[in-house]
C-alpha positions in Angstrom: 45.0 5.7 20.7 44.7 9.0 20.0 44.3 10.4 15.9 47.8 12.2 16.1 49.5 9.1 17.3 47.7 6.9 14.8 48.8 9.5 12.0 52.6 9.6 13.8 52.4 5.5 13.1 51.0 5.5 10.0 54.1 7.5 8.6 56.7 6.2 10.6 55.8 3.1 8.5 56.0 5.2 5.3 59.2 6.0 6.6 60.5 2.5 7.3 59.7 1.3 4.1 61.6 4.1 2.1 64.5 3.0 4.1 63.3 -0.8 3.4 63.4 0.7 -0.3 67.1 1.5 -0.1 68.0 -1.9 1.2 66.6 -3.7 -1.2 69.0 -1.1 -3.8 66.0 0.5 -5.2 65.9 4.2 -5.1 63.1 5.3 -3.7 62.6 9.0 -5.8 63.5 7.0 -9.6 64.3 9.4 -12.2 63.7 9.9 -16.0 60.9 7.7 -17.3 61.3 7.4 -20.5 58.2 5.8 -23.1 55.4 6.9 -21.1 51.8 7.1 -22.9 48.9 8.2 -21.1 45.8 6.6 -19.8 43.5 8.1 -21.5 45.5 7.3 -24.8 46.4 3.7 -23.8 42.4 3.3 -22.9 41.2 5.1 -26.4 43.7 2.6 -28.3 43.2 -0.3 -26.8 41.3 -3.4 -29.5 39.4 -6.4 -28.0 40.5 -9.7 -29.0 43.8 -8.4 -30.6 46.8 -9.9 -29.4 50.4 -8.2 -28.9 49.2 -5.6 -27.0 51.5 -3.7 -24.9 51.4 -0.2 -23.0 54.0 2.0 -20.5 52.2 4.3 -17.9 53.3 6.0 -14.6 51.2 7.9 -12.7 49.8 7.6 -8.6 48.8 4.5 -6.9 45.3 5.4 -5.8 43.7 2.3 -5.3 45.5 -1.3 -4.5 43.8 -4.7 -3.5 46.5 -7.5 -2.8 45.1 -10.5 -3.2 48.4 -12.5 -2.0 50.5 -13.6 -5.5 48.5 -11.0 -7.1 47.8 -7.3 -6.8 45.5 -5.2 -8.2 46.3 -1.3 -8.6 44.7 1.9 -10.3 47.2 4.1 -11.5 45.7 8.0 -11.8 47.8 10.4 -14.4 46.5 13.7 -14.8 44.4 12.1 -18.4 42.6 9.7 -16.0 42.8 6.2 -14.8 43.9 2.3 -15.7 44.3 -0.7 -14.2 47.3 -2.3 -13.8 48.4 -6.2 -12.6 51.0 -7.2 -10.9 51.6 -11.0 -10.5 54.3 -12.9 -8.4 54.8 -14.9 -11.3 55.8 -12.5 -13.4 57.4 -10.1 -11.1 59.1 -13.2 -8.8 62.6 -11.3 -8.6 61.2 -8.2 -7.7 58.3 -9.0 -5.7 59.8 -7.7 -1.8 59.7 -4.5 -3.5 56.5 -4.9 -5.1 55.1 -5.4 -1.9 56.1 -2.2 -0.3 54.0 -0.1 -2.6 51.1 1.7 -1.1 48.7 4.1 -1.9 50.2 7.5 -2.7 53.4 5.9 -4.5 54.1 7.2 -7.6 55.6 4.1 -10.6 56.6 3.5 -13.9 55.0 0.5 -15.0 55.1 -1.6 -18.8 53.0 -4.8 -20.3 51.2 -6.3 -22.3 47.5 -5.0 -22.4 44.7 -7.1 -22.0 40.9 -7.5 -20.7 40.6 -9.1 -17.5 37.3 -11.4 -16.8 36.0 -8.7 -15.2 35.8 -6.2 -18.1 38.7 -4.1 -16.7 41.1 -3.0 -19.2 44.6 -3.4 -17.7 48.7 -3.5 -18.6 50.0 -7.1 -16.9 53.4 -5.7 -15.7 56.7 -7.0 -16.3 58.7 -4.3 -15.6 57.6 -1.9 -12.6 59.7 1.2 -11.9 59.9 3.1 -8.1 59.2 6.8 -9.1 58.8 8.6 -5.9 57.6 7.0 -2.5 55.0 9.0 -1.0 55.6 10.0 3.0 52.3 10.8 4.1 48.6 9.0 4.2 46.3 10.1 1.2 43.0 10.7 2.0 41.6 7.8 3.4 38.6 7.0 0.6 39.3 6.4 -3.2 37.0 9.2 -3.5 39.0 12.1 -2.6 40.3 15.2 -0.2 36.3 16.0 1.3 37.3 18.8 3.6 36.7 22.0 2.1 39.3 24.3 3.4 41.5 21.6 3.2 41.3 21.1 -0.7 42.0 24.7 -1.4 45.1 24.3 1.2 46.7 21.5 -0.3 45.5 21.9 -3.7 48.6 19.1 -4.5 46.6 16.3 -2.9 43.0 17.8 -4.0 44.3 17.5 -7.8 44.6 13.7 -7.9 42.4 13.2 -5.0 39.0 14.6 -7.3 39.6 13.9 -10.5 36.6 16.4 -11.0 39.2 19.1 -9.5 41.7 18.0 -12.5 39.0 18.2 -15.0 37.8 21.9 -14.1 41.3 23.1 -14.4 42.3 21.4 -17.6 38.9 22.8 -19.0 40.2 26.6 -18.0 43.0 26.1 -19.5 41.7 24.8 -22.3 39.1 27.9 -22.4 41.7 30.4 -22.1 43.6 28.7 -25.2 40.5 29.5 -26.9 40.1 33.0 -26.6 43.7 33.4 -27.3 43.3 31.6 -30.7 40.2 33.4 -31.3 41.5 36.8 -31.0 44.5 35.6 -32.6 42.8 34.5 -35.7 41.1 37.9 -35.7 44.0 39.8 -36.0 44.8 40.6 -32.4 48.3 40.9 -31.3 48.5 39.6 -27.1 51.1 41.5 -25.5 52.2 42.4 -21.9 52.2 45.3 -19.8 53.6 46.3 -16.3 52.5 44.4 -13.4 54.0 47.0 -11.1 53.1 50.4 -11.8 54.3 53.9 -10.7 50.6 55.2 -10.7 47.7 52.8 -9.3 45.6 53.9 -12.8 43.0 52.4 -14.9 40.1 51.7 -12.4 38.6 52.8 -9.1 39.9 50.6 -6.8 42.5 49.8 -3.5 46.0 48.7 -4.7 48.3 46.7 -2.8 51.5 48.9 -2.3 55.4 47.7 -2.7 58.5 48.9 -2.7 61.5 48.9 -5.1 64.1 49.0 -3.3 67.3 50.1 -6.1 64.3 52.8 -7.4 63.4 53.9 -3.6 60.3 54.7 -4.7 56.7 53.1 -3.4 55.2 51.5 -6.9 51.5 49.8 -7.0 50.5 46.4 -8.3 48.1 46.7 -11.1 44.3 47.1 -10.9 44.2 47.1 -14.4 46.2 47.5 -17.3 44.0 49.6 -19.5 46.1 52.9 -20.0 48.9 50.9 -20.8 47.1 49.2 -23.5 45.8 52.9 -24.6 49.2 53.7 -25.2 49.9 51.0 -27.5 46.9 52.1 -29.5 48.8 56.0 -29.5 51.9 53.6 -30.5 50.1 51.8 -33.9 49.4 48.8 -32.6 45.1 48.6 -33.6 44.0 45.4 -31.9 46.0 44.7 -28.7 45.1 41.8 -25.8 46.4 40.8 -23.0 45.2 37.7 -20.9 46.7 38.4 -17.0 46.3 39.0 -13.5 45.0 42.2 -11.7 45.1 42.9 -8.1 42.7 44.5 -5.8 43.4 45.1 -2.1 39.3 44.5 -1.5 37.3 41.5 -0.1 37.5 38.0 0.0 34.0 35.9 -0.9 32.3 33.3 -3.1 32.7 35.8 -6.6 35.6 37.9 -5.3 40.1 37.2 -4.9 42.4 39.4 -4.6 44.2 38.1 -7.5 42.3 37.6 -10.3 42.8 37.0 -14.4 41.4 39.9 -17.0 41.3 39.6 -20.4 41.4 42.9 -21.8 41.3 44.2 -25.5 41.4 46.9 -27.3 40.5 47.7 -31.1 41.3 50.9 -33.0 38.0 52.0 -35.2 36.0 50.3 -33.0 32.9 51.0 -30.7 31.1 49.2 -28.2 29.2 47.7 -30.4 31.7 45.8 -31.8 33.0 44.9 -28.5 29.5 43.5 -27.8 29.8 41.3 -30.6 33.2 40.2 -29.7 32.2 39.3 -26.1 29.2 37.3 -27.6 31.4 35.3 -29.7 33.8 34.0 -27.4 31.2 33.2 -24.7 29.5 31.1 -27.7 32.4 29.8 -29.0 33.7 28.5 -25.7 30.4 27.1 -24.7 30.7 25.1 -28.6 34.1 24.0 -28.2 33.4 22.6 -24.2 30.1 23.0 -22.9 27.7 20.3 -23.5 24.3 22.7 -24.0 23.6 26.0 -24.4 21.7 26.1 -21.0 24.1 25.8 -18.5 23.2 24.9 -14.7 24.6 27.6 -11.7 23.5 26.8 -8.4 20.3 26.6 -8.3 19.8 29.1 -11.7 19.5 27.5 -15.5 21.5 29.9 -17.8 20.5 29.8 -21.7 23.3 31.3 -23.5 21.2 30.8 -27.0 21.5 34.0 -29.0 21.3 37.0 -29.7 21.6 38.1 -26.1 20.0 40.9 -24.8 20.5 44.7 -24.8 19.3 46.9 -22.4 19.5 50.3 -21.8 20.6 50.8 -17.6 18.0 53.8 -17.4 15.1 51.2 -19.2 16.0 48.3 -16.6 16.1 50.7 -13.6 12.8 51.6 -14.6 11.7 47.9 -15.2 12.7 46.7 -11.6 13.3 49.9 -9.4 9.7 51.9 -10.7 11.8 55.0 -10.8 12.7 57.4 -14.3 16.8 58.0 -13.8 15.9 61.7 -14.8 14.3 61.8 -11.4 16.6 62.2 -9.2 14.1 62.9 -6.2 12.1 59.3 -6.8 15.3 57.3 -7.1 17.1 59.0 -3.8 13.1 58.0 -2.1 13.7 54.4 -3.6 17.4 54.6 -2.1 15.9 55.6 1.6 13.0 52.6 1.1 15.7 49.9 -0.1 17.8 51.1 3.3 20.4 53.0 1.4 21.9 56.2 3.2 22.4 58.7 0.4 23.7 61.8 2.7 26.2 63.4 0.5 26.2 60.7 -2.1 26.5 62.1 -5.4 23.3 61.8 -7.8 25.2 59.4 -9.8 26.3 57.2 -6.8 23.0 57.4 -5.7 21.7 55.9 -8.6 24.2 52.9 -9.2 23.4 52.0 -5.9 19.7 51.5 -6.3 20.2 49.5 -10.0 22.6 47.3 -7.7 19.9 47.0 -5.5 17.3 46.4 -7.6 18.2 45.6 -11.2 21.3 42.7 -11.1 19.3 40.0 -9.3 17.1 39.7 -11.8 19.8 39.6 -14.6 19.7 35.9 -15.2 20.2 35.1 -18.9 23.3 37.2 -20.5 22.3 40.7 -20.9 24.3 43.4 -22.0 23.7 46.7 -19.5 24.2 49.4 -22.1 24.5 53.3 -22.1 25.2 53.9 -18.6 25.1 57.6 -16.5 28.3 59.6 -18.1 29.7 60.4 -14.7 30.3 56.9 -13.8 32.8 56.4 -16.7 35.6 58.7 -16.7 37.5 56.9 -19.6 34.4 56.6 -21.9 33.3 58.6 -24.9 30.2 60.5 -24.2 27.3 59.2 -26.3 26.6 61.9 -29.2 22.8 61.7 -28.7 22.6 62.6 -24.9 26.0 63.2 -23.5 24.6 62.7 -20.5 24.6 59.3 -21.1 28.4 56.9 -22.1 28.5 54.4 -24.4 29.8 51.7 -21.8 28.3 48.4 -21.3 27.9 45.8 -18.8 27.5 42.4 -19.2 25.4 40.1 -16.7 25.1 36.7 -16.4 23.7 34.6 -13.4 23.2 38.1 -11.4 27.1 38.8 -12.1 28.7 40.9 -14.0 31.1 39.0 -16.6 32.3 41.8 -18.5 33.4 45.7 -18.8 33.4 47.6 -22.1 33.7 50.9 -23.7 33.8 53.2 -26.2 37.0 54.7 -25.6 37.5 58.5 -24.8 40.4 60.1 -27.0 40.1 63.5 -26.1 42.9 64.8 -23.8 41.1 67.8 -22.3 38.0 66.1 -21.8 40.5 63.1 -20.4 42.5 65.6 -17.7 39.2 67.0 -16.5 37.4 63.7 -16.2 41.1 62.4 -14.3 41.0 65.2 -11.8 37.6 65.0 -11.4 37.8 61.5 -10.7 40.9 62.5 -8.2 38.9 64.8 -6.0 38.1 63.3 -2.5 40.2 60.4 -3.4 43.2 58.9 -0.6 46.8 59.8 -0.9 48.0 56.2 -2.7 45.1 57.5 -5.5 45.3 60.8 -6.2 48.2 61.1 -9.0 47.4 62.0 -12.1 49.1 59.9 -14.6 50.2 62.9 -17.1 52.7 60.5 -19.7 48.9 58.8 -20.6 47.5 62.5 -20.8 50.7 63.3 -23.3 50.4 59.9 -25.3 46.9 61.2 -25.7 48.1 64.3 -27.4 49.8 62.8 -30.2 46.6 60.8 -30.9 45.1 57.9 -30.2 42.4 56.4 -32.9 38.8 55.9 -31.8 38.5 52.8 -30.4 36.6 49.8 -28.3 37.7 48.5 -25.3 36.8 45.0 -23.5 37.4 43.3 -20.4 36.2 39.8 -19.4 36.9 38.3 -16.6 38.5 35.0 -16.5 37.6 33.3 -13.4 34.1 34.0 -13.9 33.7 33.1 -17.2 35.2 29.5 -16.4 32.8 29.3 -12.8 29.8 29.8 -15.2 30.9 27.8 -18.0 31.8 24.7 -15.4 29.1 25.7 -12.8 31.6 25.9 -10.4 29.8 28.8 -7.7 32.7 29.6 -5.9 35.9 31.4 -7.2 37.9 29.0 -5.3 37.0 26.0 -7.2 38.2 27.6 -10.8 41.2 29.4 -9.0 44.6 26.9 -8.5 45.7 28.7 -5.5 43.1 31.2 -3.8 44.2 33.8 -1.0 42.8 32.0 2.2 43.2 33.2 6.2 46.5 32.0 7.8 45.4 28.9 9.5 48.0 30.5 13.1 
């Protein structure tokens, strides 16, 4: 018998006995559920030797042992886990039914709680409720959805299959309700901006293009929603956030989607200093509130996140790891040709990014903050006062990634134009508008100011040692399986 035709069995049997279901006058799909505590509550509450006992749970049937007038089942909500009993004796009117459950089947189920002999806590049914019969063949072993590909496909089965999957998730979530009551707490006011923009603005990087069709105009979802942000600062508002997704037409891999969450904030009166100090505290307070350690295990790297992190300066760590001075342009474009790097044409500043890539972020293990980086890689960042040459702009590494984007905010709507067409030259079609309403709101003033953005996904693989996107990410862009 071939696997398809075993499969084709398998739920032609699921089938019969939702129509078996019906017979009997039970509705196979139930409906409201009313008195329903969870399993990790029912678990937590549950006293030894205490009589009177009783508990109501629903959740999936993902493991059953019938042992003839008595069947054993573990019910799985999305808190955890619990035994339940069902017993002819108890159940004697509605035990055809009973016996038609199966793994996958979702019930209702209320009893008296009670220790078996075996040490298992578990609610002795006397009333069992059909919730939703189940049509297709779970993965075969209690242990879950193994395949890869597969998991991120059907993330539905993979989310009660690994109860490991369900934990990672609840933990993001649980993260991001953290920041947002940090920043809250600190005065910060989250708003939301456009997701679909007339000008692809705010970073250098490939859009995704639609169309609005009542409008007839081609519009751009968001790479990032910094000069909107900006423009609430112009508007009065001094500490703004916004926790949402951003979208880059770029590369799929292990660190990169498509569609991806940003946390971004800005602060009137603020520098990169303070946004430094900001970013420090919410790693910290995150890792408090739902990391175990401060040393956290990636791969095959041991992260401490103990403070106070580390500041570098990017022309001190190019030194450090590349041997070259960034004032000398002619030993870092010799490094470049060495490391296999074709810098024909490249600009001097390209030139040397591309060799602190190279050279320098491997090596960035424990968090470091990349500080004062070449002006002409940050259009949108105030000049440092000391050497204008330089911007006051940091990056933040962790684990040989960068976590984290921040500036000191540029204000000044000349320098802002010429830095935007500058920026323009050389660049495609779908790039090269300037975005004049954010030069205007820049006219009327906007106040000095920090800027931060952290991203999400990242933060929550590091924090849960997850090394691929996909495994922190519900839904992640995959290839079309035709």
């Amino acid at each position: 018998m071939s696997e398809n035709t075993s499969i084709d069995k398998l739920q032609q049997q699921r089938q019969d006995k939702l129509e078996k279901y019906r017979e009997l006058g039970v509705d196979p799909y139930g409906g409201k559920f009313e008195g329903v505590e969870s399993t990790a509550s029912i678990v937590g509450r549950f006293v030894d030797d205490q009589e009177g006992q009783v508990a109501c749970a629903a959740g999936r049937i993902v493991l059953l042992r019938d042992i003839g007038k008595l069947i054993f089942i573990t019910l799985r909500d999305s808190s955890g886990t619990i035994q339940i009993g069902l017993s002819k004796k108890l159940l004697a009117d509605f035990w055809d039914v009973v016996k038609l459950l199966e793994l996958g089947d979702i019930v209702g189920a209320s009893g008296d709680l009670a220790r078996t002999r075996t040490g298992e806590i578990t609610i002795w049914v006397d009333k069992l409720t059909m919730l939703c019969k189940s049509l297709l063949q779970p993965p075969e072993k209690f242990h879950g959805l193994t395949d890869v590909d597969m998991r991120y496909r059907q993330r539905y089965v993979d989310l009660w299959a690994n109860p490991e999957v369900m934990g990672t998730f609840q933990k993001r979530s649980a993260m991001i309700a953290t920041i947002r009551r940090l920043l809250t707490d600190k005065g910060f006011c989250e708003v939301e901006t456009p997701m679909m923009q007339s000008i692809a603005g705010g970073a250098a990087a490939k859009p995704f293009i639609t169309h609005h069709n009542s409008l007839n105009m081609d519009m751009f979802l968001r790479i990032s929603p910094e000069l909107f942000l900006k423009r609430l600062l112009v508007g009065g508002m001094e500490k703004v956030f916004e926790v949402n997704r951003n979208f880059r037409n770029e590369g799929l891999s292990t660190r990169h989607n498509p569609e991806f969450t940003m946390m971004e904030l800005y602060q009137a009166y603020a520098d990169y200093n303070v946004m430094m100090d900001i970013t420090e505290e919410i790693f910290c307070t995150l890792i408090e509130e739902h990391c175990e350690s401060n040393v956290i295990e990636f791969g095959d790297l041991k992260v401490n996140y103990a403070g106070p992190w580390r500041r570098a300066k990017y022309g001190d760590l190019l030194k450090e790891y590349a041997g070259c001075d960034i004032d000398d342009i002619a030993a870092v474009r010799a490094k470049a040709k060495e490391l296999g790097i074709n810098d024909e044409g490249m600009d001097d500043a390209i030139v040397i990014n591309e060799v602190f890539e190279e050279t320098v972020e491997d090596n960035l293990i424990d968090p470091t903050f990349v500080i004062d980086y070449p002006a002409a890689l940050c259009p949108l960042t105030r000049r440092s006062k000391s050497d204008p040459r330089y911007a006051e702009r940091f990056e933040l590494f962790v684990a040989r990634m960068e976590l984290a984007n921040a500036y000191t905010e540029l204000n000044d709507p000349a320098v802002q134009e010429a830095n935007f067409r500058e920026q323009l030259r050389g660049q495609d079609e779908t790039m090269a508008t300037m975005d004049d309403d954010f030069v205007n709101a820049l006219k009327y003033g906007m106040p000095p100011a920090g800027g931060l953005g952290i991203g999400i996904d990242r933060l929550v693989m590091l924090l849960t040692g997850e090394t691929s996107i996909r495994d922190v990410v519900l839904f992640p862009l995959l290839k079309s399986l035709s």
